[in-house]
N, CA and C atoms as an extended XYZ file, in Angstrom:
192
Properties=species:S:1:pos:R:3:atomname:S:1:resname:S:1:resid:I:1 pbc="F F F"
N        37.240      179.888      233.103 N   UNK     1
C        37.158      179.321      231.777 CA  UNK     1
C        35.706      178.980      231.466 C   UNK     1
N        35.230      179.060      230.193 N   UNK     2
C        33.758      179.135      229.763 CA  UNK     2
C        33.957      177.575      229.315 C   UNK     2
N        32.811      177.123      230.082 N   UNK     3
C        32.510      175.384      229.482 CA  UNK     3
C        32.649      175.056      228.594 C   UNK     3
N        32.101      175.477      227.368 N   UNK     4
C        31.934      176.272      226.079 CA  UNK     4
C        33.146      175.428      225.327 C   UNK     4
N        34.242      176.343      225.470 N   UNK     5
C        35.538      176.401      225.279 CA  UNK     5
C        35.985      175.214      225.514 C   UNK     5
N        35.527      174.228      226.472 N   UNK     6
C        36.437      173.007      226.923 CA  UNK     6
C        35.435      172.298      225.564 C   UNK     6
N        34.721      171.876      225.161 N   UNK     7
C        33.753      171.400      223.988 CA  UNK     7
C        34.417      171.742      222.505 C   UNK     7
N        34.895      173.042      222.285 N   UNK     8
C        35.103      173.806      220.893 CA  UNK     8
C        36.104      173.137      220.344 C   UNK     8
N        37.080      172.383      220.821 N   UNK     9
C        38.254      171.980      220.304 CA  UNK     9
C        38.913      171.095      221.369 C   UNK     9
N        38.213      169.988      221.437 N   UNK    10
C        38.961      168.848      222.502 CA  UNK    10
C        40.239      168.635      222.469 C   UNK    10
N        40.911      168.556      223.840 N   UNK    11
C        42.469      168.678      223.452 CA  UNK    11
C        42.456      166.895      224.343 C   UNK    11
N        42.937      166.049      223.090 N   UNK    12
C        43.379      165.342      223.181 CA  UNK    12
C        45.056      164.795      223.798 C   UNK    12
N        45.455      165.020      224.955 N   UNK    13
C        46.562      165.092      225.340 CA  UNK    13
C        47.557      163.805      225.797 C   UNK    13
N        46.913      162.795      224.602 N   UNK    14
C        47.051      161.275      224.855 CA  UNK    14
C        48.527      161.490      224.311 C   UNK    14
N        49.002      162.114      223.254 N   UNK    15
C        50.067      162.281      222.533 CA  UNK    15
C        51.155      162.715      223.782 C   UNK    15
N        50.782      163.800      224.057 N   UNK    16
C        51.613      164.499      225.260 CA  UNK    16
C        52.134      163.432      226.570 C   UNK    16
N        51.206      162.715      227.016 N   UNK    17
C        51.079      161.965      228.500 CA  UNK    17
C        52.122      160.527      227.962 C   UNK    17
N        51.848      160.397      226.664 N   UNK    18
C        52.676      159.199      226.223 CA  UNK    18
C        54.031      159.304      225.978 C   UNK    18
N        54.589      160.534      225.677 N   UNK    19
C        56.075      160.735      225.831 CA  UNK    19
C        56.674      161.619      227.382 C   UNK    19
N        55.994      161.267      228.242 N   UNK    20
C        56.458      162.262      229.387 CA  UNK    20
C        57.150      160.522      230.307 C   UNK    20
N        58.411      161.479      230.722 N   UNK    21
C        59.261      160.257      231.321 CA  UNK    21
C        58.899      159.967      232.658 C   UNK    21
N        58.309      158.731      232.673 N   UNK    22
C        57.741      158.287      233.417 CA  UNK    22
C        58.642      157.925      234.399 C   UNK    22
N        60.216      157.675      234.262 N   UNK    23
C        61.054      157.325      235.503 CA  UNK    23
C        61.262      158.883      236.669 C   UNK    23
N        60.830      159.902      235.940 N   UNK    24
C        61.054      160.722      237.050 CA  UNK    24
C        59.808      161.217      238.147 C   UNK    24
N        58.879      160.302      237.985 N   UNK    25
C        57.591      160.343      239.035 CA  UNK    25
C        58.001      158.981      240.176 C   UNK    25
N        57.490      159.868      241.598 N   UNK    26
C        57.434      158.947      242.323 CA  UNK    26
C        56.315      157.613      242.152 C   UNK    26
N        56.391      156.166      242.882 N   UNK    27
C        55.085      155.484      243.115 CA  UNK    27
C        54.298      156.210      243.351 C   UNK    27
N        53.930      157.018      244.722 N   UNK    28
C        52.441      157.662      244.530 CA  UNK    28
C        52.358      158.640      243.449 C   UNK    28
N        53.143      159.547      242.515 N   UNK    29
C        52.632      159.945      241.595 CA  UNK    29
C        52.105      159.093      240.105 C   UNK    29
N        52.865      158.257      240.232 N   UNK    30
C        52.069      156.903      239.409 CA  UNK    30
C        50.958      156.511      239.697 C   UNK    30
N        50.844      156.046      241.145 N   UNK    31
C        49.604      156.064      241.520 CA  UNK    31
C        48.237      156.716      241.032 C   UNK    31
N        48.890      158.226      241.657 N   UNK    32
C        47.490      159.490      241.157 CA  UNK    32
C        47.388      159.418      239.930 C   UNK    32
N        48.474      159.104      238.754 N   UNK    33
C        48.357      159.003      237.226 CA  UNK    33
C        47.527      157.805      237.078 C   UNK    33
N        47.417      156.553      237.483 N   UNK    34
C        46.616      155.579      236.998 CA  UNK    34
C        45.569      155.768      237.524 C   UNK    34
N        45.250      156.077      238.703 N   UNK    35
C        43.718      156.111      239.232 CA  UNK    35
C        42.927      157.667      237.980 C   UNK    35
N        43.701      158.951      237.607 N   UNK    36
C        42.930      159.536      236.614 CA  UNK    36
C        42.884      158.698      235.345 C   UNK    36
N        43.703      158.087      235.306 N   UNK    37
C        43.780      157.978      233.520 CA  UNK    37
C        42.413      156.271      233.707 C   UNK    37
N        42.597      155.745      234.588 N   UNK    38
C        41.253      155.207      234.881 CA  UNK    38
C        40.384      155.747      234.958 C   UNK    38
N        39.613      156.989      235.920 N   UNK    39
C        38.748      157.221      236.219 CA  UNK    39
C        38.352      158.440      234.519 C   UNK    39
N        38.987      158.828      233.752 N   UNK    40
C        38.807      159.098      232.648 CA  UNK    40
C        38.264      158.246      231.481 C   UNK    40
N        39.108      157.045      231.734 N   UNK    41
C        38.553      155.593      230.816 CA  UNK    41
C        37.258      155.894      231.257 C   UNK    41
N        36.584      155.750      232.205 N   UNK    42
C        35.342      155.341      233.136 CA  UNK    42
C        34.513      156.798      232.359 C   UNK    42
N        34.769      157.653      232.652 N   UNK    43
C        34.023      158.688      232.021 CA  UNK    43
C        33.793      158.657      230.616 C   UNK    43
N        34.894      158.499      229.583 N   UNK    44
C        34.950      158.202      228.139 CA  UNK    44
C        33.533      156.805      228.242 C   UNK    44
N        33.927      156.006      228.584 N   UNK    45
C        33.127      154.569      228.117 CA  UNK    45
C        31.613      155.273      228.764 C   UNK    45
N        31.390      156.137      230.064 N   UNK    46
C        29.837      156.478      229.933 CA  UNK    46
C        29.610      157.111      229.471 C   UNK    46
N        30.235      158.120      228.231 N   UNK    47
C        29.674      158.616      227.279 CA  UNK    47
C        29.799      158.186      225.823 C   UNK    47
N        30.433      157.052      226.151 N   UNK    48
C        30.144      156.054      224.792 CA  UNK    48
C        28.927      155.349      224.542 C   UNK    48
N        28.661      154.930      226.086 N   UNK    49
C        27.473      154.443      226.244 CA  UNK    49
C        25.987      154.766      225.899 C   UNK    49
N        26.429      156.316      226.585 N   UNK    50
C        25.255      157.124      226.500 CA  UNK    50
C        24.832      157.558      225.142 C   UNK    50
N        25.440      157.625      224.403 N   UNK    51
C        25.408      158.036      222.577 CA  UNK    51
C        24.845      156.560      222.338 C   UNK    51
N        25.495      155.620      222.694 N   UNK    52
C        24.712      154.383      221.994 CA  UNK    52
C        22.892      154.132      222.231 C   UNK    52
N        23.007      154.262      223.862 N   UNK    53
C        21.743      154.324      223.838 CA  UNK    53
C        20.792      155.760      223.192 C   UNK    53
N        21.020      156.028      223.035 N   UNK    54
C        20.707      157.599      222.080 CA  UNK    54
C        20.457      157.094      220.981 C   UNK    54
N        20.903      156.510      220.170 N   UNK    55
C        20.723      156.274      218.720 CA  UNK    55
C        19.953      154.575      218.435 C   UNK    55
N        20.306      154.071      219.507 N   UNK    56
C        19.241      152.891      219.000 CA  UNK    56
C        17.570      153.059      219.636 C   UNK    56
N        17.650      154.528      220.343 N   UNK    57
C        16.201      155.235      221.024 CA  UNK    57
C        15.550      155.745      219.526 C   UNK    57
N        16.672      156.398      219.125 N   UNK    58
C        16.423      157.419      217.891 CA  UNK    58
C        16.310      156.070      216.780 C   UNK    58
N        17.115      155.302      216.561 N   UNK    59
C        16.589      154.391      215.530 CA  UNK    59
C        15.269      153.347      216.284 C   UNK    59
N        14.414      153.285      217.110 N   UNK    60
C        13.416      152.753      217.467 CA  UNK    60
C        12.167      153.827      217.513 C   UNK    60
N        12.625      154.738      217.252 N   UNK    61
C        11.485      156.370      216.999 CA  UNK    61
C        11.224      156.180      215.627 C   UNK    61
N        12.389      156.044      214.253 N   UNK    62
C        12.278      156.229      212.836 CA  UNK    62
C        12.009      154.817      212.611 C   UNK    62
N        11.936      153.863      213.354 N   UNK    63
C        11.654      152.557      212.448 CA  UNK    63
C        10.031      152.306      212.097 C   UNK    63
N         8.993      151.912      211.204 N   UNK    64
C         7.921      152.197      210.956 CA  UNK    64
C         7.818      150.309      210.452 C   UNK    64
């Protein structure tokens, strides 16, 4: 798969993961589900981050 492609059209699959029946996973597959859907939070928020600091760089470049 071309990187590319994962960028062109983000598939948001929050919709999907929220109706999947959660009584038919074992504890450790709960498990492995909270440690990604954490370690995703964790990725989302450092690139929230990273845009923030980006733009108050970029608004400290245009301020005169």
């Amino acid at each position: 798969m071309d990187p590319e492609d994962l960028n062109e059209n983000p598939d948001l699959t929050l919709g999907y993961l929220a109706k999947q029946d959660l009584y038919s996973l074992s504890v450790n597959d709960l498990d492995d589900r909270i440690a990604s859907l954490k370690a995703e939070i964790e990725r989302c928020e450092a690139a929230k981050s990273d845009r923030g600091s980006s733009k108050s760089e970029a608004e400290k470049l245009f301020k005169f």
